[in-house]
N, C-alpha and C positions, 0 to 999 in steps of 0.2 A: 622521545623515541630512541631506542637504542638503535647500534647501529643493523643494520637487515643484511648487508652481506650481500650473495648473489640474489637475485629472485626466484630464482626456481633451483631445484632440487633434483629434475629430470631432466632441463634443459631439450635438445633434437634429442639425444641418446639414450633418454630414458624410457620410463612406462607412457604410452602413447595411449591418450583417448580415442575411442574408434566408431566415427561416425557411422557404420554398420551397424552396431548393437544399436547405440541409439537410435537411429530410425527403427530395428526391430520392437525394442520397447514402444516406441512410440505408436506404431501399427497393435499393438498388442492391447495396448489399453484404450486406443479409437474404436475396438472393433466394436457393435452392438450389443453384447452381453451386458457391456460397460454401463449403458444408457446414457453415456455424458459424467458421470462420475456426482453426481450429484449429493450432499452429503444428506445420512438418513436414509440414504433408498436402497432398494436393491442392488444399486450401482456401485455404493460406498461399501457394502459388503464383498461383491468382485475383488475391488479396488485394493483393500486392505489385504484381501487373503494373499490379491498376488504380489502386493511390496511383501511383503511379511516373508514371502518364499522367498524372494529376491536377497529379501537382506538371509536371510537364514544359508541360502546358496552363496553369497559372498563370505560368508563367514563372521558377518558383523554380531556383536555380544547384545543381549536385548535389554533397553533400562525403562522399558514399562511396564503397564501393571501384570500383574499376577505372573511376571518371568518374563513377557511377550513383548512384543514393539511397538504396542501401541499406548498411548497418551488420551483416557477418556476425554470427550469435548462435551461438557453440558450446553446446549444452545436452545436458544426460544427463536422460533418465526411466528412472525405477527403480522399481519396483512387488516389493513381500512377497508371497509367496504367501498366500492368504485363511486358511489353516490353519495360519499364524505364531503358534506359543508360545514364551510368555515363561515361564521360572520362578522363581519367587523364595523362597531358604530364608529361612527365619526360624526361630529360638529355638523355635517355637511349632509346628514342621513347614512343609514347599512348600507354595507355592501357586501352582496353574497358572494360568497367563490365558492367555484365546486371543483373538486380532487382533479389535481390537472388542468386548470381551466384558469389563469392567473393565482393558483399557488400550489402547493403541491406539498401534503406532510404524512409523517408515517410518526410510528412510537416507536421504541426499543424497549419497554416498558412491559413486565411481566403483568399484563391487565387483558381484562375482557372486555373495558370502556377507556376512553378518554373525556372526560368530560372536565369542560373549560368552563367558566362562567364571567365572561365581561372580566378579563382579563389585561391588564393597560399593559398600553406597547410603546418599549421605550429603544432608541436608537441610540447603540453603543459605537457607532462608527465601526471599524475595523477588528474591533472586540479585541485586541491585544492587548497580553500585561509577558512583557519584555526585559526586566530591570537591566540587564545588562546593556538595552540597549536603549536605557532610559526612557522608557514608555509603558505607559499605564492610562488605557482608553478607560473604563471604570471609574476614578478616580474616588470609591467607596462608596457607587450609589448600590442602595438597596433593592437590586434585584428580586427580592422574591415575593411568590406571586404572579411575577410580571413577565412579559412575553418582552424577549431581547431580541432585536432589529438588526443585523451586520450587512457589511461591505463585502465581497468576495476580496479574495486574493491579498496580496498585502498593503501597508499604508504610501507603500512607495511607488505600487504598479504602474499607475497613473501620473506619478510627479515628475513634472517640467523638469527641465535642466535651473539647475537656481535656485529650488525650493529647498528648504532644510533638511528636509525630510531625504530628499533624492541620493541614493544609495547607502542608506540607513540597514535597508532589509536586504533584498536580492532585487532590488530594482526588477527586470525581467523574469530574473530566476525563482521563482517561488519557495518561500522559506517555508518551515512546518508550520508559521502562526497564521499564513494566507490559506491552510486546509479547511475545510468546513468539518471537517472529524474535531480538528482544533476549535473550530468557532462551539459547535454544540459541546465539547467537554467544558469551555471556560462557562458559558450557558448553564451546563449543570454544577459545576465549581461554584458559580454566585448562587446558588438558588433558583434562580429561572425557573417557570413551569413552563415556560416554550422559547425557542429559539427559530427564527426567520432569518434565511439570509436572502438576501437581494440578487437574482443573478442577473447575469450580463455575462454572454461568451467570450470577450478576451481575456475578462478576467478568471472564467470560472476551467476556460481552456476546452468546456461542451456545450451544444444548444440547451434551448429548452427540453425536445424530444428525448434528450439522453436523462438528464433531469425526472422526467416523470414515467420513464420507462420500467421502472419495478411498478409500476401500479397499485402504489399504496402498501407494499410487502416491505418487511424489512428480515433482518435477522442480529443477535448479538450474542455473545455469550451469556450465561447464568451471572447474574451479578448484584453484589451485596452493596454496594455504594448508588447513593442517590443520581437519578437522569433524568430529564426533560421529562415530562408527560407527553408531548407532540417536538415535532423538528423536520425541518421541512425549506424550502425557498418559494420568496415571492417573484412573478415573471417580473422582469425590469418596467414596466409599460404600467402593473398593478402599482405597483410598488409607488412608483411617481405619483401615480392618479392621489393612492392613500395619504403620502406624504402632504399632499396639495389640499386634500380634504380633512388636511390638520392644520393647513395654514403655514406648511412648511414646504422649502425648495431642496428635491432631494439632492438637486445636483450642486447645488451650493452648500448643502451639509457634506456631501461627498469630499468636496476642495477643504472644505473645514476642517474632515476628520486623516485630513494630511497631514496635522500639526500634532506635536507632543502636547499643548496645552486643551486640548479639546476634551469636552464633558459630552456624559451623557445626556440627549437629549429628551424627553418626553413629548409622546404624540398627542397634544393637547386633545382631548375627549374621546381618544381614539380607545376601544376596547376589544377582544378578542373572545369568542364564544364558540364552541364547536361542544357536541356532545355524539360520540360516535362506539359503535360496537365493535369489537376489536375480535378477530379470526385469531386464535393464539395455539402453537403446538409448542411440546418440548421435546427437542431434536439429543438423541446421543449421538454425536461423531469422534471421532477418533482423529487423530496426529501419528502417523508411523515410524519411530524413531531408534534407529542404531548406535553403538558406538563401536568401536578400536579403542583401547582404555589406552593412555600413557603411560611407558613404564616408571617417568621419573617425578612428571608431577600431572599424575591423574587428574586431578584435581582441579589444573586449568584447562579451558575448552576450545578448539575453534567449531563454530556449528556449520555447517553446510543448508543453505531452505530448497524446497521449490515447491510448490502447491498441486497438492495432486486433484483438489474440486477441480470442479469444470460447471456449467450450466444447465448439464442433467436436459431432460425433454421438454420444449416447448412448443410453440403453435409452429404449423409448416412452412417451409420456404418456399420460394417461388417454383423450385424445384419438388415442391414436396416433402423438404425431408425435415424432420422431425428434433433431431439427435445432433446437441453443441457440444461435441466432439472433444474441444478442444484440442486441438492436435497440438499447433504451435503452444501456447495459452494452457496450462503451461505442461502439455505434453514432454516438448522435452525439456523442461529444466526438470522434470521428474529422470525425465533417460541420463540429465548432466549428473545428477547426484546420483545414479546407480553406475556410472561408469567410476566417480570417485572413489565409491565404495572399493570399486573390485580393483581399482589402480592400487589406493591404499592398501588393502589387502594384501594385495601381492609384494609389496615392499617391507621393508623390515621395521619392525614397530617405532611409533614414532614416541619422542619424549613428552608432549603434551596429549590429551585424550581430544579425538578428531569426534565430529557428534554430524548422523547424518538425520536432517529431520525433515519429511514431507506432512507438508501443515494442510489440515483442511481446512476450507470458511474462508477462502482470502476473496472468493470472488462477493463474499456478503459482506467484506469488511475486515479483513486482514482476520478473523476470529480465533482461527486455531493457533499462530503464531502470538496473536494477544494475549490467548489462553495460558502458553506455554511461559511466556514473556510473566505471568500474572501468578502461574506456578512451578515455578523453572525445575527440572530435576536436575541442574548442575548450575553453580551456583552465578548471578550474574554479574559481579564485580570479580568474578576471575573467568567470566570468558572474554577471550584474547581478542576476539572479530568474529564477525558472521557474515558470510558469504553466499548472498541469494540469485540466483536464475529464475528467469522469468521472460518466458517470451523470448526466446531465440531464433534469430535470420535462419532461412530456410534456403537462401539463395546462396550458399556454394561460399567457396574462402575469401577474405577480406584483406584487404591492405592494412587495414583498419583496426580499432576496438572505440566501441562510441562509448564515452564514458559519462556517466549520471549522477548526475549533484557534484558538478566539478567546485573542485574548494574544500569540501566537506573534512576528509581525514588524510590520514599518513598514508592508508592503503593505497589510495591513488599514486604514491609512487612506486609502489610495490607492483601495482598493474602495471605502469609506465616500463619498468625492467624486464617485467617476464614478457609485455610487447615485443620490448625492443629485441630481445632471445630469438623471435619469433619472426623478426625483421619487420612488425608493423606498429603505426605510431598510433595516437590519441587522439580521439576528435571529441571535444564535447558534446555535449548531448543538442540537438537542434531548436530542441522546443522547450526551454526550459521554465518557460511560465505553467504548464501543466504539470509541475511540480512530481514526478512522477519517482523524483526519490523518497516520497513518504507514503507510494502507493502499490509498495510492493511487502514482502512479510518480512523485510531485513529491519523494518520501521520498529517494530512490536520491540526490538531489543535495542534497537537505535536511541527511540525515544525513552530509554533505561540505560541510557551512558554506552553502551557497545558499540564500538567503530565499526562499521558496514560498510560493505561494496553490493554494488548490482551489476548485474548484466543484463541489459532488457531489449531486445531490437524493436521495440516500438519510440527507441528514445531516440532515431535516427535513421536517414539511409546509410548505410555501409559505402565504403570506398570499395566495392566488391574486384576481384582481379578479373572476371569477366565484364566490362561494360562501367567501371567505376562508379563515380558514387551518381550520376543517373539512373544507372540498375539499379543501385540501391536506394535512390530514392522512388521507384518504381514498384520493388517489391514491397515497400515500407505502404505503400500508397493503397497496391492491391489488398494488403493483407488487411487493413484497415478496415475495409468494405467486406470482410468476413470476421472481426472481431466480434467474440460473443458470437458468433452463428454459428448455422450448421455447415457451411464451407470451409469452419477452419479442421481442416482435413488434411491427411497427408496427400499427396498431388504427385503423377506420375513428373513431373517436376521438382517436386523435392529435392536439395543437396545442402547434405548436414556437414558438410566439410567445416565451412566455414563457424557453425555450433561447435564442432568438435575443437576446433581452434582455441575458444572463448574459454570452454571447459577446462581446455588444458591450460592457459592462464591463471584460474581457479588453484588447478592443483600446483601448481609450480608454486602459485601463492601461500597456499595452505603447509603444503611442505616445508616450505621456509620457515612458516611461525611454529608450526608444530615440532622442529625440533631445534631452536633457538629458544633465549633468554625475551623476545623482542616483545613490546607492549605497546602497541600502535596506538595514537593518541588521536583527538580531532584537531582541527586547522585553529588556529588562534581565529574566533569570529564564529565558530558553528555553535548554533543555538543547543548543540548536547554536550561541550567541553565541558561546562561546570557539573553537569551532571556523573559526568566521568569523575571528573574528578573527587567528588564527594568521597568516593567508595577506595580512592587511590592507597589507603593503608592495605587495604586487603591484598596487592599486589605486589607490596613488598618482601 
């Protein structure tokens, strides 16, 4: 990395984010018209028209189609019928499951059936293939056909102090190959016609109820490459009973698939059979996307995300109400990228092209950022970083910035700097087993070599300057118990100071790269350095 210089560009004296507009915005796309912002709906229509004015009022240049700022999203939702059985023979006699009921699976599969036929099911342990970090769970068995068995989380989660394995991966910190997005690609990678993963809530970081809570619905983008037929997890409790009714101990295959030399295993007579009707629509949504072009090299990018879905109308709260809002989630990291917008604007053009993008589909699966990530309109081995909001503290100014996937890139010391400008320091992220830096839309380009930062207040309580990091872990706590609901709502409570903070971090950040030479790399050890580096001519 070259050298970065100051971190920020604005410093106190500059363009100031202004927690005002943002709450304004953010009240503005909670109101009911909206319906939750749901993508496909009447809601996503609102939605679009009024970023589109937003960026059009800022002054931002439009790079999608037909002139406009938007990014067509082809997507399929697919929903199981609620009375979906699975059956599975074993040595020992069937055993029926029903959708929810010790296992839980949906498709992503552009079908009107799934249909399995005595399908053998084989335990890939951990399901990693790592080279760099010399692990290959696989080790060339012939997946297809066959329904593949995983571990949640990584091969280290679990391991003692002393084992070999033990800080291999992220020990605590969940690396991308402990994601179950991860486990069902490597699933579709070998062939697989299904993929099962095992849960268990420390590792998977939710219970069961959060697990089976789409009810058999899924969603994905349009896509030409081969995927599972079914994918889904078995409860921990099923999953033992199965493994035992193959004459295997699952938790002694667990301690086994600790080790680099471990094979795949086969559930001796165990077979897989489900044949199910499949509910299928094709969703057009949209991606709203800006730029500020660069006068000297257009051509390189930093992108700005935040996701403008939300959860659209569900069944009623206890309250009655209907409408998941999403205020926080990600309300304002929609109002953080239109305040960027209007900052950049207002300052004098920058030498790299700044790219402002709000993705839909992240609440189905990061989709729209996938999308973009799958058809980039500016190229991805010469964007610089991408910088996601998502979910931002609502509780007032921080001592603090809670930082996510600490380790990962250079940018972290770029956030470090424009803290420190700020007079507040670094906390790492609290909960870092639930992996929560590959489950925001900075991932879609992440996991395509691009160094990314997040800002997410679900990854910590705040060191808040009212009431320290109690308060903060207080409002981290309440807000939680309205995630995905209708109560995440703006609250005569509300104070975006401490948002507006974060933001301004962002752009201090972005200013600096956008008019420097600087090419942020990852941490010697992140599982996307080699990926980055592949593409490294292009940057010369």
């Amino acid at each position: 990395m070259t050298a970065i210089g100051a971190a920020t560009a604005s410093g106190a004296q500059g363009p100031q984010v202004s927690a005002a507009r943002m709450t304004a915005i953010v009240r503005e796309i909670t109101t009911s018209p909206y319906q939750g912002r749901a993508p496909g709906t009447p809601g996503e229509e609102r939605t679009i028209g009024y970023l589109a004015r937003e960026y059009r009022a800022a002054g931002l240049q439009p790079v999608g189609a037909d002139g406009g700022f938007t990014q067509n999203v082809p997507l399929i939702r697919t929903k199981l019928a609620p009375t979906t059985q699975v059956t599975i023979e074993t040595a020992a006699g069937p055993v029926a499951l029903t959708e929810g009921q010790g296992i839980y699976v949906s498709t992503v599969r552009d079908t009107d059936r799934v249909a399995i036929d005595k399908a053998p099911l084989v335990f890939v342990g951990y399901g990693v293939t790592a080279p760099e970090r010399g692990w290959d769970d696989f080790k060339g068995v012939d997946l297809k056909g066959k329904i593949a068995v995983f571990l949640v989380n990584d091969p280290d989660f679990h391991a003692a102090e002393g084992e070999a394995v033990a800080g291999k991966f992220g020990g605590q910190r969940m690396t991308y190959y402990g994601r179950w997005t991860y486990k069902f690609d490597e699933a579709s990678r070998h062939g697989a016609i299904g993929a099962l993963i095992v849960h268990e809530t420390p590792g998977a970081g939710y219970g069961w109820e959060t697990v089976k809570a789409p009810g058999g619905e899924n969603y994905d983008i349009v896509r030409s490459d081969y995927r599972v037929a079914m994918q889904g997890w078995l409860e921990g409790a099923a999953a033992t009973d199965l493994f035992r009714r193959s004459g295997l101990d699952l938790a002694a295959l667990s301690v086994a698939a600790r080790r680099a030399d471990f094979r795949p295993v086969p559930l001796t007579g165990a077979t897989l059979s489900m044949d199910a009707p499949v509910e299928i629509a094709h969703v057009e949504s949209h991606n709203v996307i800006g730029m500020i072009k660069g006068k000297t090299h257009p051509e390189e990018t930093i992108v700005y995300g935040a996701h403008w879905d939300a959860y659209g109308v569900g069944a009623p709260d206890a309250q009655g109400k209907t409408i998941r809002q999403g205020a926080a989630d990600d309300g304002t990291g929609v109002a953080g990228v239109l305040e960027l917008a209007r900052l950049f604007k207002a300052a004098p053009q920058p030498d790299r092209t700044i790219v402002f993008a709000l993705w839909t589909g992240e609440e189905r699966g990061l989709l729209g950022s996938e999308y973009y990530a799958a058809h980039p309109l500016f190229p991805i081995a010469q964007t610089v970083a991408t910088l996601t909001m998502d979910v931002l503290q609502t509780a007032g100014p921080a001592k603090d910035v809670v930082l996510v996937g600490d380790g990962q890139s250079e940018l972290e010391d770029m956030l470090a700097s424009a803290a420190a400008v700020q007079k507040r320091t670094i906390t790492p992220e609290a909960l870092p087993e639930r992996g929560l830096f590959f489950r925001a839309d900075h991932f879609s380009l992440a996991r395509r070599g691009v160094p990314a930062l997040l800002l997410m207040g679900m990854s910590g309580g705040h060191d808040l300057v009212k009431g320290g990091r109690k308060a903060g872990d207080k409002w981290l706590a309440d807000y939680m118990k309205c995630y995905h609901q209708p109560c995440d709502e703006v609250t005569p409570g509300w104070n975006l100071a401490g948002a507006a903070q974060d933001v301004q971090l962002f752009y201090d950040i972005g200013a600096s790269l956008a008019n420097s030479r600087t090419w942020p790399d990852w941490r010697a050890g992140s599982e996307f350095k080699a990926l980055r580096a592949q593409t490294a001519e292009a940057r010369k």
